[in-house]
C-alpha positions as CSV (number, residue, x, y, z in Angstrom):
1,X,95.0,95.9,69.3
2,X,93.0,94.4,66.8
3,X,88.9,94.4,66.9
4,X,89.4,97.7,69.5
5,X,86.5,100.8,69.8
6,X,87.4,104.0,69.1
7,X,85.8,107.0,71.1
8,X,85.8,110.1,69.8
9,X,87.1,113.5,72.0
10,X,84.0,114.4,74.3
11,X,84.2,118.4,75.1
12,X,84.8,119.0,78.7
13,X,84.8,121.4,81.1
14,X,87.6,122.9,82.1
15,X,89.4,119.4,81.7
16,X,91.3,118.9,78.4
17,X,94.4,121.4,77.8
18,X,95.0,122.9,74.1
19,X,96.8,120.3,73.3
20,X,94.3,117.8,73.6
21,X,96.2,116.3,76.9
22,X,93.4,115.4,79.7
23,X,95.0,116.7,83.1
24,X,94.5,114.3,85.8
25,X,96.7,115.7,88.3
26,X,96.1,113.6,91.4
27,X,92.2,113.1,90.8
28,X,90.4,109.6,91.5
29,X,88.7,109.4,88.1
30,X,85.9,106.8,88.5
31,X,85.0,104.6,85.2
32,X,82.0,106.0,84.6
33,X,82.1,107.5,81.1
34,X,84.6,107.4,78.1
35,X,86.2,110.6,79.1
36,X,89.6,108.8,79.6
37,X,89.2,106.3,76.7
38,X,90.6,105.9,73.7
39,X,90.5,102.1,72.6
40,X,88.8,98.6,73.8
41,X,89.6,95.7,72.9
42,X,87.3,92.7,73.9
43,X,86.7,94.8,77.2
44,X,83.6,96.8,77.6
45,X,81.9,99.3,80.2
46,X,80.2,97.6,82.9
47,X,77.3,99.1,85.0
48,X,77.5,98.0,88.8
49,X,74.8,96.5,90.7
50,X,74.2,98.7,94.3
51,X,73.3,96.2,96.7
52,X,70.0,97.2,99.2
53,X,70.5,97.1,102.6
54,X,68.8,98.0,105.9
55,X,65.3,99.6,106.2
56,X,66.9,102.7,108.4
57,X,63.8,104.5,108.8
58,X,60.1,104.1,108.8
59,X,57.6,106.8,107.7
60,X,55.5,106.5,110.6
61,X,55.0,109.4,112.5
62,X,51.7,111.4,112.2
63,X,53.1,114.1,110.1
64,X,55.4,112.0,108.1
65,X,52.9,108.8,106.4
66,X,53.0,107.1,103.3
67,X,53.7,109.9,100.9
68,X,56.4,111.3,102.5
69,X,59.5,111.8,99.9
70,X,61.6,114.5,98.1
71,X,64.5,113.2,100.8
72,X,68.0,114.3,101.5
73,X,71.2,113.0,102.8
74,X,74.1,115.4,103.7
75,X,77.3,114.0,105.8
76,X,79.1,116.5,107.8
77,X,82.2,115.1,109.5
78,X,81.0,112.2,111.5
79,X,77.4,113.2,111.5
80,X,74.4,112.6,108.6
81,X,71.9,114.5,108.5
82,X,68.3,113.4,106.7
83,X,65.6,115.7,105.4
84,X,62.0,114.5,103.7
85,X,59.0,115.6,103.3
86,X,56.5,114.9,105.8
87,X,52.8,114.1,103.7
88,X,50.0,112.1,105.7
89,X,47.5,112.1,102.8
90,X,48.0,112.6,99.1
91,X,46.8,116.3,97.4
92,X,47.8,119.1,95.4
93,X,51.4,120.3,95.3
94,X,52.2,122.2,98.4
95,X,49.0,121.7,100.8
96,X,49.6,123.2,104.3
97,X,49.6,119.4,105.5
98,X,53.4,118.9,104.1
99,X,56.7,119.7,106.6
100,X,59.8,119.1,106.0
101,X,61.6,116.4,108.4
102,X,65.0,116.0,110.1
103,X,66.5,112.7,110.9
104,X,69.8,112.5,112.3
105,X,72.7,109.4,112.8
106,X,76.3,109.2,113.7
107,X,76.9,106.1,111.7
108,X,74.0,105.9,108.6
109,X,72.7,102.9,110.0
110,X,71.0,103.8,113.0
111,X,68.6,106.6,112.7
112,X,67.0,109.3,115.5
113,X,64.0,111.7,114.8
114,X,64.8,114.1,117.5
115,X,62.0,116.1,119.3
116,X,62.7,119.6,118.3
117,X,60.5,121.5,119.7
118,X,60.7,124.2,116.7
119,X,57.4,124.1,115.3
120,X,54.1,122.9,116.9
121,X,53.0,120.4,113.7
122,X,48.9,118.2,114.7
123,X,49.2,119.7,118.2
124,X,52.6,119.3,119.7
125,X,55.9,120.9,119.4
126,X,57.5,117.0,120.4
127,X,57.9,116.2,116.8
128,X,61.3,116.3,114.6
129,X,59.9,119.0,112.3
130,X,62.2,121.8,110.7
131,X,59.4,123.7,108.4
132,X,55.9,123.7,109.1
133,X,53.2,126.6,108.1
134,X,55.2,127.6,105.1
135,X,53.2,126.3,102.3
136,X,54.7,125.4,99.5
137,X,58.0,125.0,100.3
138,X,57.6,121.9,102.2
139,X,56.8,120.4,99.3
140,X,59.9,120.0,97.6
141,X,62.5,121.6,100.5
142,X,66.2,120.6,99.4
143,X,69.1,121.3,101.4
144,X,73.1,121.0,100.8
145,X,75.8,121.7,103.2
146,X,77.6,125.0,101.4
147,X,81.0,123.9,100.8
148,X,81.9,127.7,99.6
149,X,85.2,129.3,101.0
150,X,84.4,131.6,103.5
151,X,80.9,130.9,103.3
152,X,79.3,132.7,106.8
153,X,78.7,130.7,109.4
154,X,74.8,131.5,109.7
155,X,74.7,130.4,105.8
156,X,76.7,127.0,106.6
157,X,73.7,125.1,105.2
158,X,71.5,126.0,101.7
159,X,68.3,125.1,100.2
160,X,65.7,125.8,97.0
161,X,62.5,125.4,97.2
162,X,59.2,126.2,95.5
163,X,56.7,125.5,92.5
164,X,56.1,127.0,89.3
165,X,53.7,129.4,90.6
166,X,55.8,131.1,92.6
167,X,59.4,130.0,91.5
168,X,62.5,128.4,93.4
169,X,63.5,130.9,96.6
170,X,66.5,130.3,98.7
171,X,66.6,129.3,102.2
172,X,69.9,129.6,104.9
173,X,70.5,127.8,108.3
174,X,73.6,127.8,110.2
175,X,73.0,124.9,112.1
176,X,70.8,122.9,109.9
177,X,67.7,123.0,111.8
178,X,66.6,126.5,111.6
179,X,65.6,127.7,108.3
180,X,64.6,131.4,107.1
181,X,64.5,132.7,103.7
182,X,67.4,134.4,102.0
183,X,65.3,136.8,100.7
184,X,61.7,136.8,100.0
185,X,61.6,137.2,96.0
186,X,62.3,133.9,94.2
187,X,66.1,133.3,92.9
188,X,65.1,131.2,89.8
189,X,61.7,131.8,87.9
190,X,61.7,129.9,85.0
191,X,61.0,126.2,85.6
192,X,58.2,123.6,86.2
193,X,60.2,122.8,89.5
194,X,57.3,120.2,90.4
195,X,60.1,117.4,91.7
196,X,63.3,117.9,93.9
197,X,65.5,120.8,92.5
198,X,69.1,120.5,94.0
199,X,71.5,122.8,94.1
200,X,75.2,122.6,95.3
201,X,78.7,124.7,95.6
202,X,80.9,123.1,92.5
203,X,84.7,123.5,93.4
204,X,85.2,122.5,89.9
205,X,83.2,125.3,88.1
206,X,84.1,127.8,91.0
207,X,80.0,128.6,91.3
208,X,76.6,126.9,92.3
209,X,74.9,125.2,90.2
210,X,71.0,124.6,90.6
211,X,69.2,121.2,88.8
212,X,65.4,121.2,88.5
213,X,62.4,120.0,86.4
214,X,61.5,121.1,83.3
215,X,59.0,119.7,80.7
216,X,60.3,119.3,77.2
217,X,59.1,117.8,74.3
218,X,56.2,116.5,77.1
219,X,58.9,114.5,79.0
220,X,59.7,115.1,82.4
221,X,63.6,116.5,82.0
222,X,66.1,118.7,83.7
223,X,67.5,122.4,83.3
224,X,70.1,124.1,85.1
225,X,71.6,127.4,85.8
226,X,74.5,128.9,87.7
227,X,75.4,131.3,90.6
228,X,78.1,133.2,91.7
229,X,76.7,134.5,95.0
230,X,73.1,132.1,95.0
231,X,71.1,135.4,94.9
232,X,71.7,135.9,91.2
233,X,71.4,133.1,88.5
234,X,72.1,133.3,84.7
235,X,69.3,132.2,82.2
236,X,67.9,128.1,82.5
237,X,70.0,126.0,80.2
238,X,68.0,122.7,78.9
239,X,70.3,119.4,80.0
240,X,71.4,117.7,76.7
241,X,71.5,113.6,77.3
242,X,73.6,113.1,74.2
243,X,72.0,110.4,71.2
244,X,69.8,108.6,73.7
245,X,66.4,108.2,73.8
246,X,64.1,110.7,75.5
247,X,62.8,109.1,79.1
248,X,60.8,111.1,82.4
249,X,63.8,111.7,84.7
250,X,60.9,112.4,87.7
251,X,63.9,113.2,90.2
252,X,67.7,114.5,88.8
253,X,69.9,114.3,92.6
254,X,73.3,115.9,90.7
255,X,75.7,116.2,93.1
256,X,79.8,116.3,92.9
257,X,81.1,113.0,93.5
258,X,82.7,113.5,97.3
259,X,85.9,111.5,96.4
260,X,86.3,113.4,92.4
261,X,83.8,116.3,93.0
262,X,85.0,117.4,89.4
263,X,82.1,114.6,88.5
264,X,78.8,114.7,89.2
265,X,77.0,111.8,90.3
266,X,73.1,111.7,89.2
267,X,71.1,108.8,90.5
268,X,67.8,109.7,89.0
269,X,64.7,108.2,89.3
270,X,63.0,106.9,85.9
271,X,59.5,107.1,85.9
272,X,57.5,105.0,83.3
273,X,53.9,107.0,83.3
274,X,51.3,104.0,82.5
275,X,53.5,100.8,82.9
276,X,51.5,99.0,85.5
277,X,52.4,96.0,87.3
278,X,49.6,96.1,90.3
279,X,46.3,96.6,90.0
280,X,44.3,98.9,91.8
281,X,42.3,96.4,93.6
282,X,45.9,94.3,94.5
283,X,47.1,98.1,95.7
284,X,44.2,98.9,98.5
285,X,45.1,95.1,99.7
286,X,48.4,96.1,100.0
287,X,47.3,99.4,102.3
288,X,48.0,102.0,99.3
289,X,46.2,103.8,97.5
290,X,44.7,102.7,94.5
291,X,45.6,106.2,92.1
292,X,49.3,105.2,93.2
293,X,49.2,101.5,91.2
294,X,49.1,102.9,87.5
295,X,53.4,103.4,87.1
296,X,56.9,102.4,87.9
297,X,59.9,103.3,88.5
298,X,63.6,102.6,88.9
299,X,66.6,104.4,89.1
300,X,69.0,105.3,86.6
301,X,72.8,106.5,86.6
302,X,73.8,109.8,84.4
303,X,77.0,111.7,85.0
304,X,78.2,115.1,83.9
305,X,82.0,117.0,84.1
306,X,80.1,120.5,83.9
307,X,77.9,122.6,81.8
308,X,74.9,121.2,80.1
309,X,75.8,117.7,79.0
310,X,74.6,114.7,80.9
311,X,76.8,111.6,80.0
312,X,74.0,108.5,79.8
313,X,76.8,105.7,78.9
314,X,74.1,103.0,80.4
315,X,70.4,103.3,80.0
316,X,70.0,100.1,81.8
317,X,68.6,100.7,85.2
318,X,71.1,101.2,87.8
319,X,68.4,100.5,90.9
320,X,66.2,98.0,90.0
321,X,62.9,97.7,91.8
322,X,63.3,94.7,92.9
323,X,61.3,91.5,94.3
324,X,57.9,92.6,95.7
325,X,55.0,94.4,94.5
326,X,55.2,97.3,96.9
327,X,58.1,97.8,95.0
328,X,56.2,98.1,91.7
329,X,53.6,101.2,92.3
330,X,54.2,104.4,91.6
331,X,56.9,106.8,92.6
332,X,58.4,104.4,94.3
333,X,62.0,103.8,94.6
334,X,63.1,107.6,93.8
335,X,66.4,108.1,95.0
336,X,67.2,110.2,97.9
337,X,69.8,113.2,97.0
338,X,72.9,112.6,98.5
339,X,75.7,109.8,98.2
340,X,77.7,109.5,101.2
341,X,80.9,107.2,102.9
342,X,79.7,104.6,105.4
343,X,82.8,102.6,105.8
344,X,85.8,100.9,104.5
345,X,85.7,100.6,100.8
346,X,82.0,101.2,100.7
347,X,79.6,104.1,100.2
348,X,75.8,104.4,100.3
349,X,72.9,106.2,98.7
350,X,69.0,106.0,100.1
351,X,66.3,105.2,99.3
352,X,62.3,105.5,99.2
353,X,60.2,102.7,98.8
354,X,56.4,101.9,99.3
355,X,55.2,105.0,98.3
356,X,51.4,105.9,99.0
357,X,51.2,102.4,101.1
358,X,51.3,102.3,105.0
359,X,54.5,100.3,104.7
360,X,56.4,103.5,103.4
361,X,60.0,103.4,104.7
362,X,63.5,104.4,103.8
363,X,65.8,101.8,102.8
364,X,69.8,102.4,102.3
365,X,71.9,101.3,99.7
366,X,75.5,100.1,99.6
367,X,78.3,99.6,96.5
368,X,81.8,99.6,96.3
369,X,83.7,103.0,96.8
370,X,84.0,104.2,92.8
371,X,82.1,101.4,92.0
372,X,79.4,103.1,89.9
373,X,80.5,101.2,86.8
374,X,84.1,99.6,85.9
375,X,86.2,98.8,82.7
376,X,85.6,94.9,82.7
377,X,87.5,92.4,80.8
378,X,86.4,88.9,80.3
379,X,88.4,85.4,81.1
380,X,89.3,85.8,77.6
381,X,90.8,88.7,78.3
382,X,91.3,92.5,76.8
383,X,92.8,95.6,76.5
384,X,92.1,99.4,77.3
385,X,94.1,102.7,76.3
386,X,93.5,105.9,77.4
387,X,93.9,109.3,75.7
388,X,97.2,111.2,76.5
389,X,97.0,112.4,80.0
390,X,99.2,114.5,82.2
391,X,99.8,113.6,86.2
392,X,100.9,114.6,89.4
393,X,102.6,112.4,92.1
394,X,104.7,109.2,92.1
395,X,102.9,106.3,92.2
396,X,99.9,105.3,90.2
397,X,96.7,103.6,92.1
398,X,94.1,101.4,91.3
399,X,90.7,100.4,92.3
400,X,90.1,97.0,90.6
401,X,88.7,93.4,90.9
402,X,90.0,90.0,89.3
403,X,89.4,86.7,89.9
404,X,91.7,84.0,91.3
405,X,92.2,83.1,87.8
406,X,92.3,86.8,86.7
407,X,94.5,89.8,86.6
408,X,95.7,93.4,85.4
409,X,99.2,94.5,84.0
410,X,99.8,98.1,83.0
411,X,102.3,99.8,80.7
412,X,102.9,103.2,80.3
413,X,103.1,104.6,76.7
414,X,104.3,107.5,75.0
415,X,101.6,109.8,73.3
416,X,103.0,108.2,70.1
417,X,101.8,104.6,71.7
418,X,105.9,103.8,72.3
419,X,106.4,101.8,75.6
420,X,108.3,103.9,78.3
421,X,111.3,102.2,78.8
422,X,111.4,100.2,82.3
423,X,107.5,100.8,81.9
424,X,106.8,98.4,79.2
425,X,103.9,95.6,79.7
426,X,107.0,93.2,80.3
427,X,107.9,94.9,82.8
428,X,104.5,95.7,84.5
429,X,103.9,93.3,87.4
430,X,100.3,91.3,87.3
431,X,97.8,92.8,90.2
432,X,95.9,90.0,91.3
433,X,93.1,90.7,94.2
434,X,90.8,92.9,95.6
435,X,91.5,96.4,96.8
436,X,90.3,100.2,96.7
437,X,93.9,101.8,96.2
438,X,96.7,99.3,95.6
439,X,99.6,100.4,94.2
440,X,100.7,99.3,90.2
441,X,104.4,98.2,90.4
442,X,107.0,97.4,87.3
443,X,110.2,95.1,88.5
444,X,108.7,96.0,92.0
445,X,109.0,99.5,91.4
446,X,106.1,101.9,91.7
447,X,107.8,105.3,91.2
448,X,106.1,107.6,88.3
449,X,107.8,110.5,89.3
450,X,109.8,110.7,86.5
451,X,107.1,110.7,84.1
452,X,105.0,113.4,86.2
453,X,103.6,116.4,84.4
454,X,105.0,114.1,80.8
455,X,101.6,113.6,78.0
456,X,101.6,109.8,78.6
457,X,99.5,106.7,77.6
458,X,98.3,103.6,80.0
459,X,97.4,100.6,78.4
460,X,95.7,98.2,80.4
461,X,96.2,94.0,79.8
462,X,93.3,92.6,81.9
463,X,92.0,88.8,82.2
464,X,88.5,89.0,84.3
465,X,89.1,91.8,85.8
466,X,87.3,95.0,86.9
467,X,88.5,98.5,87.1
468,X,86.5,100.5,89.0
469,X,89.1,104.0,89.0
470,X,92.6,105.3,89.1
471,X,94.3,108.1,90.3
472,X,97.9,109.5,90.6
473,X,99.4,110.5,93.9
């Protein structure tokens, strides 16, 4: 390769063997970071563009109103379920106003607020509210579908919330709906924890893992800490972004990727304090409220493979805020936690948008299943190599894009960059098309077996072409 990038050997969790060999095994490993990289040559990481789609649900119900937000997407088996906060008029953190909502939808599209019946929220118990009367937990209430072995069946569903005054305590529901408190000390004390905190169950680092806000260096950032049995945490560790500059991350919304969950996905919401677009005046004509005109926002994508590292390969925004001034006010367009399937070859995150304006609603988004960010190569064409990895299974499988004109061979190296014999690039067949898995073939071969638990290369050829992830199987 000639005029090719070098990256050096990021430390990983739990991920890289003594040797230096990256174990793959059979995971889908999304192009979302340099992890796999070695060289590029006239190819480059390419942030996606998420494409909005419906409006799935409007904010319109007496206890919900136009600064309803904090909102959270779970999927379990062939049902979603949606939480937000429910906040008619603007205040202090935590008023006794705030409840948390439930919407629910066998397909993400099509979205029902349920009368529950649970709590009696303005005067009536016909209203699709899950926590009332508890201030302030309302305020930033974040639940997550335990994914724990053996986790008990009353404890099927998790949540964190709280403010800085009183810290983060834990809350358990076995069916989603109804909520009590684990216990009624706090489980994490140290923390600003004004924003969504989110916690999960990592599979990868075999404990949970709690994000949430932190001020440092008087920027709006993110700590975490860790759990073995969610009662106990160890000591807040400060998120490090790496040589990039400092920015407000307002929301964090880590969660393992559901296809590699040895990756967390963070679509976090950038807030730029004093960057106005609208006026105040322009603001009430919209229906908002004019001390919601004076900021922006958009979303941004970070990623991390465990501990304290977020990886920020692309500070350009991920989710812009698009055409429209009620786009352009403030804390608008903060991502809801939560990035879920919603079809063949396509995923979806949502959405809030109009905040503190009588228009506010939740909006989904769609992209490309892995399609975060891809290795792109130009009509010129390039070249990528990865760092000596070790596999499992017999075939090798590729998420990728070309053009009519384009296309993607692959050869399969030696750790000493010697071409496996029968795998060489003359041998590799060209992939021309579109398709989440397809299979890479040499001669019309696809079997890898042979080479399966070997410290191999791949070197990518590619002529405008995307490639969105890979895996083994």
């Amino acid at each position: 390769m000639t005029g090719l990038l070098v990256f050096a050997m990021l430390p990983v969790w739990g991920q890289v063997g003594d040797d230096g060999v990256i174990h793959v095994g059979r995971r889908v490993e999304p192009m979302v970071d340099r992890f796999l990289i070695e060289e590029m040559d006239n190819t480059d990481l390419r942030l996606q563009t998420p494409r909005p789609a419906e409006k799935v649900l409007l904010l319109d119900r007496p206890w919900e109103g136009p600064f309803s937000g904090y909102t959270t997407v779970i999927r379990e088996n062939d049902r979603y379920h949606m939480y937000y906060r429910g906040l008619p008029t603007a205040g202090k953190d935590g008023p006794s106003a705030e409840t948390t909502c439930y919407a629910t939808s066998d397909n993400g599209v099509d979205w029902t607020k349920p009368d529950l019946g649970i709590f009696e929220v303005l005067g009536t118990r016909e209203n699709n509210v899950v926590l009332a009367g508890q201030a302030p937990f309302s305020h930033n209430f974040a639940p997550f579908l335990d994914t724990r072995p053996n986790v008990p069946e009353t404890e099927r569903f998790k949540a964190v919330a709280g403010t800085a005054k009183i810290g983060l305590l834990a809350f358990v529901s076995g069916d989603g709906l109804h909520w009590h408190k684990l216990r009624d000390a706090p489980i994490i004390t140290e923390g600003a924890f004004d924003s969504q905190n989110v916690a999960f169950w990592s599979e990868h680092e075999k404990r949970y893992v709690c994000y949430f806000r932190v001020f440092s260096d008087g920027f709006r950032s993110v700590a975490r800490c860790t759990s073995e049995d969610f009662l106990h945490w160890t000591h807040p560790v400060e998120m490090d972004f790496g040589d990039t500059p400092r920015e407000h991350l307002y929301t964090n919304q880590t969660r393992p990727y559901y296809r590699a969950p040895h990756l967390y996905i963070a679509i976090a919401a950038r807030f730029m304090p004093g960057r106005r677009v609208v006026s105040a005046k322009r603001m009430e004509a919209m229906g908002g409220a004019a001390r919601y005109s004076g900021d922006c926002s958009d979303a941004v994508l970070m990623t991390s493979r465990g501990g304290n590292r977020y990886d920020r390969t692309f500070m350009e925004g991920f989710l812009r805020p698009g055409m429209g001034l009620e786009n352009w006010t403030s804390r608008t367009n903060y991502p809801a936690c939560g990035l879920v399937p919603c079809g063949d070859g396509e995923m979806a995150f949502y959405v809030n948008r109009n905040y503190g304006q009588a228009s506010a609603h939740i909006q989904r988004i769609k992209l490309r299943v892995d399609g975060f960010a891809s290795v792109h190569a130009p009509y010129a064409g390039g070249e990528m190599l990865t760092r000596p990895l070790r596999f499992e299974g017999a075939a090798l499988l590729l998420n990728f894009s070309t053009s009519a004109a384009g296309g993607i061979r692959v050869e399969i190296q030696d750790t000493a960059g010697t071409p496996i014999p029968g795998f060489a690039l003359e041998d590799a067949d060209e992939l021309i098309g579109d398709a989440i898995a397809h299979v890479v073939t040499w001669h019309g071969q696809s079997d890898v077996a042979a080479l399966a638990g070997q410290a191999v290369r791949l070197r990518f050829v590619m002529k405008d072409a995307d490639l969105f992830s890979l895996r083994f199987q």
